[in-house]
C-alpha angles and dihedrals in degrees: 000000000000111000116249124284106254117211144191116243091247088051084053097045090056100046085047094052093048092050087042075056092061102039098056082041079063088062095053125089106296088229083058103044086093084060102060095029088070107036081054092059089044099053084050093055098033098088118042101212125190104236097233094050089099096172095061095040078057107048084049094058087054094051092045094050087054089055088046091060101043097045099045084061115112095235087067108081110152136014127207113227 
């Protein structure tokens, strides 16, 4: 059996912010749900970071929290990607 994978925290913020996407994307309309699926992954590979260029990982977990809120709120039912 392989030993586990060991991250940074950044690398763990990250990978919890993308699975809390597609949480809250599970609340939305199921006929919806493809929308914001793949405006999710798109938001994720938009930018190609280096992995020591912490300011900017960072600035991009705030952002992405901020996203995160606006978008989870029930007023928000589709996105157009």
């Amino acid at each position: 059996m392989a030993a586990p994978v060991r991250r940074s925290g950044l690398q763990q913020d990250v990978i919890n912010l993308y699975r809390a996407c597609f949480r809250a994307a599970r609340q939305k309309p199921i006929a919806n749900r493809s929308h914001f699926y793949t405006f999710i992954r798109q938001q994720f590979r938009q930018h190609t970071l280096k992995r020591n260029d912490f300011a900017t990982i960072e600035y991009m977990l705030r952002k992405g929290r901020k996203q995160l809120e606006t978008y989870s709120s029930p007023s928000i039912q589709d996105v157009h990607v």
